[in-house]
C-alpha positions in Angstrom: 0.0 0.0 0.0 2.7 2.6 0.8 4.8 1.9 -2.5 1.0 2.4 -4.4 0.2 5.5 -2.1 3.8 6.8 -3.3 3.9 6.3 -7.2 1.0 8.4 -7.2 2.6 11.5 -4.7 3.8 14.1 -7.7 7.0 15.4 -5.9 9.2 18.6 -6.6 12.0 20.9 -5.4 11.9 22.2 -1.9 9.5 19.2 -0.4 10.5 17.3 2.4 10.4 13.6 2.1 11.6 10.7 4.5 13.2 7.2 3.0 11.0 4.1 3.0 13.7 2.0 2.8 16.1 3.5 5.2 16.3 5.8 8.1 16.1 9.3 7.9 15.0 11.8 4.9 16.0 14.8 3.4 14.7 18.0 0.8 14.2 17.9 -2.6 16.8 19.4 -4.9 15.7 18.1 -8.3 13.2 15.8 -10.3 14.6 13.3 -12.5 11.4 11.4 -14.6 11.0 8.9 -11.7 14.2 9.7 -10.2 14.2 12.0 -7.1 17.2 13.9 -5.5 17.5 14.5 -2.1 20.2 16.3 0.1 20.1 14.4 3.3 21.1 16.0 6.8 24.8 15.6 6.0 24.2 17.3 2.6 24.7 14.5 0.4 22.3 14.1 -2.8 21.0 11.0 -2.7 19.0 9.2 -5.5 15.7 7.8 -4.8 12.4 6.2 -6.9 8.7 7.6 -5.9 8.0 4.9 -4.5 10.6 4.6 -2.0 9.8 8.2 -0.6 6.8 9.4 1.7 6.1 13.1 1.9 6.0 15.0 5.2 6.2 19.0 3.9 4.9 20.4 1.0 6.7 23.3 -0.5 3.2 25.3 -0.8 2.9 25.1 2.7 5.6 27.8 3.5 4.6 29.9 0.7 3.0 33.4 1.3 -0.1 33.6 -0.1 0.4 37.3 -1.1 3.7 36.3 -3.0 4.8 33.9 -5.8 8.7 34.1 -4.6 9.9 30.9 -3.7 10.0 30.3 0.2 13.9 30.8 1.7 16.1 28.0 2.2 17.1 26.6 5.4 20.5 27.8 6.5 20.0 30.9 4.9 22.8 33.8 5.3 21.7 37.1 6.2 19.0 38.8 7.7 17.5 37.1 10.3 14.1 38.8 10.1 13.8 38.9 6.3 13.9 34.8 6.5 10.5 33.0 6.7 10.3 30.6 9.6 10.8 27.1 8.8 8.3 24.4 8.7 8.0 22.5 11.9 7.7 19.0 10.5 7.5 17.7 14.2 4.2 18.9 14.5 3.2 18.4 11.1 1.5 15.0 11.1 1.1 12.4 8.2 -1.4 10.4 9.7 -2.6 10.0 13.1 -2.7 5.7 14.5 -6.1 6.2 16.6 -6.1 2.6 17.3 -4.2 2.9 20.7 -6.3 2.5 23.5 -5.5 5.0 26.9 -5.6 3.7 30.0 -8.9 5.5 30.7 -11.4 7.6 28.4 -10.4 11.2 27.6 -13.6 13.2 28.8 -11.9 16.6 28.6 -14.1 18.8 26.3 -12.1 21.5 27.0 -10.5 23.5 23.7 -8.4 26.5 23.1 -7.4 27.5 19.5 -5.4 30.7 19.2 -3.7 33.0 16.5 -1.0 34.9 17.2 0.4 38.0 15.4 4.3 38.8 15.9 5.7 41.5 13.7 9.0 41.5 12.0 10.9 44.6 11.4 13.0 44.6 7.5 15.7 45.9 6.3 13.2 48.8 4.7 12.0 49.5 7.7 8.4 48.2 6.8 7.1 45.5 9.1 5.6 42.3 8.1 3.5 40.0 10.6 4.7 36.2 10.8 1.6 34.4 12.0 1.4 31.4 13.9 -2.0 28.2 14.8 -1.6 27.5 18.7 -3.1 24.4 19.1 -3.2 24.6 23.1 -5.8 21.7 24.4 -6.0 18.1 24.6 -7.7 17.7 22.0 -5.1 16.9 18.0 -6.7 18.8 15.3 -7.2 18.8 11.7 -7.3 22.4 10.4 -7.7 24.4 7.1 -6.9 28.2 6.8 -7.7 30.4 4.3 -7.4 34.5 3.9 -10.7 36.1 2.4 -9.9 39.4 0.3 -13.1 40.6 -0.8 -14.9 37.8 -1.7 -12.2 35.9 -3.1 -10.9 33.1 -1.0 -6.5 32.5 -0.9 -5.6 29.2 0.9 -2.3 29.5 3.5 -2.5 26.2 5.1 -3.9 23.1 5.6 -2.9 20.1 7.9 -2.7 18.4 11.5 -1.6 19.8 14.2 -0.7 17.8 17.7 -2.2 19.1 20.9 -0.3 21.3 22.7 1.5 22.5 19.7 2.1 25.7 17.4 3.1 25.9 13.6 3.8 28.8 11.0 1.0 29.5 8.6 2.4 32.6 6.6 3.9 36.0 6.8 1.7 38.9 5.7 3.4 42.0 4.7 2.7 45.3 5.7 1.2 46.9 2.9 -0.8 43.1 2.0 -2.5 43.7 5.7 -4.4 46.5 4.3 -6.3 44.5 1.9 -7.2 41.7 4.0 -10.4 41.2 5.1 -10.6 38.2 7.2 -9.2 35.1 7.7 -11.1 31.7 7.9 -10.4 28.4 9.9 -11.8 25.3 9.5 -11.1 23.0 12.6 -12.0 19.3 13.1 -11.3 17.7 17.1 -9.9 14.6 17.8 -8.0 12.3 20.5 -6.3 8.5 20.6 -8.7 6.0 22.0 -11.8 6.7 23.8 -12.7 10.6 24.3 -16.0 12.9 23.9 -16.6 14.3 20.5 -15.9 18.2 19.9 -18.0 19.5 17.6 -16.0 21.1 14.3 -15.4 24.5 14.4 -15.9 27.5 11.4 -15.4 30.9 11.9 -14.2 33.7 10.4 -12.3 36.2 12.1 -12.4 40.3 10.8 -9.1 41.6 10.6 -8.7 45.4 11.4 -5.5 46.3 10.3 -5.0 49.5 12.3 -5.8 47.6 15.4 -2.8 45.0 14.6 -0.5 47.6 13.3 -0.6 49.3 16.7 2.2 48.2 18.9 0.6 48.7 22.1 -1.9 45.4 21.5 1.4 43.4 21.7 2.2 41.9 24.7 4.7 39.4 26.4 2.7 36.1 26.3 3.3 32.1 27.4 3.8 31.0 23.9 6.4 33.4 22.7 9.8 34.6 23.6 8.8 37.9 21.7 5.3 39.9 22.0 2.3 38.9 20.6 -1.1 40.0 19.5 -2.9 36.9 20.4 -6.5 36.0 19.1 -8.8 33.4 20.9 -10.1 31.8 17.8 -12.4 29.3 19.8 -13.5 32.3 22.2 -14.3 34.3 19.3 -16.4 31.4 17.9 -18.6 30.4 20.8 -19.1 34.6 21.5 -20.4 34.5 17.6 -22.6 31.0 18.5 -24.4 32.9 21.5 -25.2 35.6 19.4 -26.6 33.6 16.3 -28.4 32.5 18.9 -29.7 35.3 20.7 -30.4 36.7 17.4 -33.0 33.7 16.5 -34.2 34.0 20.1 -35.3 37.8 19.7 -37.0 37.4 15.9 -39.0 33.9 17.7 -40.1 36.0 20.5 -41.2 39.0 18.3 -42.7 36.7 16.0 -44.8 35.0 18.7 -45.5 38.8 20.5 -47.1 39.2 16.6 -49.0 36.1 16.9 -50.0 36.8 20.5 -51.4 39.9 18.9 -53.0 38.9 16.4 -54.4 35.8 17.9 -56.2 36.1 21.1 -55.4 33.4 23.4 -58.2 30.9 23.8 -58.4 29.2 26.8 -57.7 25.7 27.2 -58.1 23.1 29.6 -54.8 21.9 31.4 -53.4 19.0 30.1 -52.8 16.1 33.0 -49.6 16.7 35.0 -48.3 13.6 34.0 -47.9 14.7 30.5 -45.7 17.4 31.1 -43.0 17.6 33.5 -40.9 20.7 34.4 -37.5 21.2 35.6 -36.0 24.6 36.4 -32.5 25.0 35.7 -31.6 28.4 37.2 -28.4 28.2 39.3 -30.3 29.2 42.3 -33.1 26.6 42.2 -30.0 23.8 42.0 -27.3 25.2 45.0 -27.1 27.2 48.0 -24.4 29.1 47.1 -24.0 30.0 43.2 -21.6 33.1 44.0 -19.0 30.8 45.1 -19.4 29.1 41.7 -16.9 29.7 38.5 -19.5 30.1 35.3 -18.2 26.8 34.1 -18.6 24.8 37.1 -22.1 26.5 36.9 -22.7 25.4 33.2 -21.3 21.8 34.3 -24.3 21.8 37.3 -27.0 22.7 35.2 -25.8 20.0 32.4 -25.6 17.6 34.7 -29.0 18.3 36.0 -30.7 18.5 32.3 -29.3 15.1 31.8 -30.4 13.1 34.7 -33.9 14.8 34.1 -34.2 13.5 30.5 -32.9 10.2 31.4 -35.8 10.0 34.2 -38.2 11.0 31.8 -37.3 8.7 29.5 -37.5 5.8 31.7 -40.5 7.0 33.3 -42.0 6.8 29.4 -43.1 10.9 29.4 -44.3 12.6 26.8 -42.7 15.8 26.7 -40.4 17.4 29.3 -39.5 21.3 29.9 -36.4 22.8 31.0 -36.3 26.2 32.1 -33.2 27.9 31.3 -33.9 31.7 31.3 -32.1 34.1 28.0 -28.7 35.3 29.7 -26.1 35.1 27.2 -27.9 32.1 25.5 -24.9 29.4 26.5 -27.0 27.0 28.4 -29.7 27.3 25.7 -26.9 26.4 22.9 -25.5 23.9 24.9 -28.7 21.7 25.8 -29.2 21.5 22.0 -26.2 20.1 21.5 -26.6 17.4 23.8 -29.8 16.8 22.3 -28.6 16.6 18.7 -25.4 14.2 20.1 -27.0 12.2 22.5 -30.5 11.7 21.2 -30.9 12.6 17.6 -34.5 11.2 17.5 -35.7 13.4 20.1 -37.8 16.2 18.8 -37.0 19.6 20.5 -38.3 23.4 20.0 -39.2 26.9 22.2 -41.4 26.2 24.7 -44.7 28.4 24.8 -44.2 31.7 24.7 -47.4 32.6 26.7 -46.5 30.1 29.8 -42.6 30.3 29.6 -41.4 33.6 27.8 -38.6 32.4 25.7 -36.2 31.0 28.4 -37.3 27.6 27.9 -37.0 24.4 25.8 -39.6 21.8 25.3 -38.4 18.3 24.5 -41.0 15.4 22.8 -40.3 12.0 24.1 
């Protein structure tokens, strides 16, 4: 499989390939019909067929995508801050063996995606911006970024990227950061053996390039021996989650104020208790002492309480169940949903009435 896998990899100068047949690897120098040449790390050129060599860097992937010039070479004399950062093959991953059981399931959920600006000061005295995907949770990831320039999409990087690890996706000039618009990730989660699912991640972050041309937004940071302008990509995308959702929330509930209007209730007998059953999820209905609380291990409380609910109704054979979450910033809301859609797909879920609830809570069909 690897030698059929290989013949059909196209290779060409500047990749960086490792020996099938042999230990250790090299870059490419030159192409040679089905002959490759590659300087090894004593800087040798060594011939090689297709077959026998298995990619691990692809020369596009230290390419600007502002610029056709070819990327520097390593070893390069000169200016230090003129040469591009070399690709961390490290934590560049082929494939990923998932087959390896841990000793005990991974149930940390918990993620943190960054992007860090650091700027680079040239010989012309312009600055240019060498930026850098912190991968910094337990969770590997496979990721795809992209720079948006009006509406036309330019791809820097695509790849894997080990937990707990940070790679170079490009260098922007100074005059390119005035065009750009935005900059897109794509970001799938994933662990060796048993772990909870994260769900993939899509945002797109606005760039304002006075904001990251001022020097005062760079500070001294636990990722980088120089200062940083650091973004939060994940933050970013949960804040931009909550407000989709609070969004929909506020045209439902105008809708329904419309309806209300429109429609004069009609009264209607109650329904026996033992169709519906409610369970209030405010922090204060479910401890003592909620300002003692961090908002996660608040969130964590509430989950834990929606869950055991819906596993009693289940049992219990209910017909429909309502959880009372309130608005606030629309997290709890956004994460019961989830749950739903992960845990039980068949379940049918929507806004509970308007009239009786307000639109703080969520009715569930069993």
């Amino acid at each position: 499989m690897p030698d059929l896998l290989a013949n059909r990899m196209m290779f060409k100068a500047g990749d960086r390939v490792k020996f099938l047949n042999d230990v250790g690897g090299g870059v490419v120098t030159r192409v040679d019909n089905k002959i490759v040449y590659v300087e090894n790390q004593d800087g040798f050129e060594v011939p090689s067929m297709m077959s026998q060599l298995l990619l691990v860097g692809a020369l596009q992937t230290e390419y600007s995508p502002f610029t056709e010039v070819a990327p520097l070479e390593t070893g390069r004399q000169g200016d230090e801050d003129d040469a591009m950062p070399v690709l961390d093959t490290e934590n560049v991953i082929d494939y990923v063996d998932l087959s390896e059981e841990p000793d005990e399931p991974n149930t940390d959920t918990f993620v943190n995606i960054l992007l860090a600006w650091i700027p680079k000061q040239k010989k012309n005295s312009l600055l240019a911006y060498d930026l850098y995907l912190i991968n910094d949770c337990g969770y590997n990831i496979m990721y795809v970024a992209a720079m948006i320039n009006e509406a036309t999409y330019c791809g820097i990087q695509a790849g894997m990227l080990e937990s707990e690890a940070t790679i170079h996706l490009t260098r922007v000039s100074e005059d390119d950061l005035k065009s750009l618009k935005k900059i897109r990730f794509d970001v799938i989660f994933f662990k060796k053996g048993s772990y909870l699912p994260h769900e993939p991640m899509r945002y797109s972050l606005k760039i304002n390039d006075f904001y990251i041309s001022d020097p005062v937004n760079y500070q001294t940071n636990a990722y980088f021996d120089d200062k940083a302008l650091i973004y939060n990509i994940s933050e970013e995308y949960l804040t931009a989650e909550i407000e989709n959702v609070a969004i929909e929330i506020q045209k439902q509930s105008e809708k329904q104020k419309k309806e209300i209007d429109n429609n004069p209730p009609v009264s209607r007998k109650k329904k026996p208790e033992k169709e519906l059953e409610e369970v209030d999820l405010h922090i204060e209905q479910l401890v003592d002492n909620p300002k003692a609380l961090s908002p996660q291990e608040m969130l964590d409380i509430q989950l834990g309480r929606f869950t055991i609910a819906l596993e009693g109704a289940i049992l219990n054979r209910g017909k429909r169940i309502v959880f009372i979450h309130g608005v606030g910033n629309g997290r709890l809301r956004l994460e019961i949903q989830r749950l739903l859609d992960k845990k039980h797909p068949k379940l049918r879920y929507q806004d509970a009435s308007f009239k009786e609830y307000g639109f703080g809570a969520t009715m569930v069909f069993l």
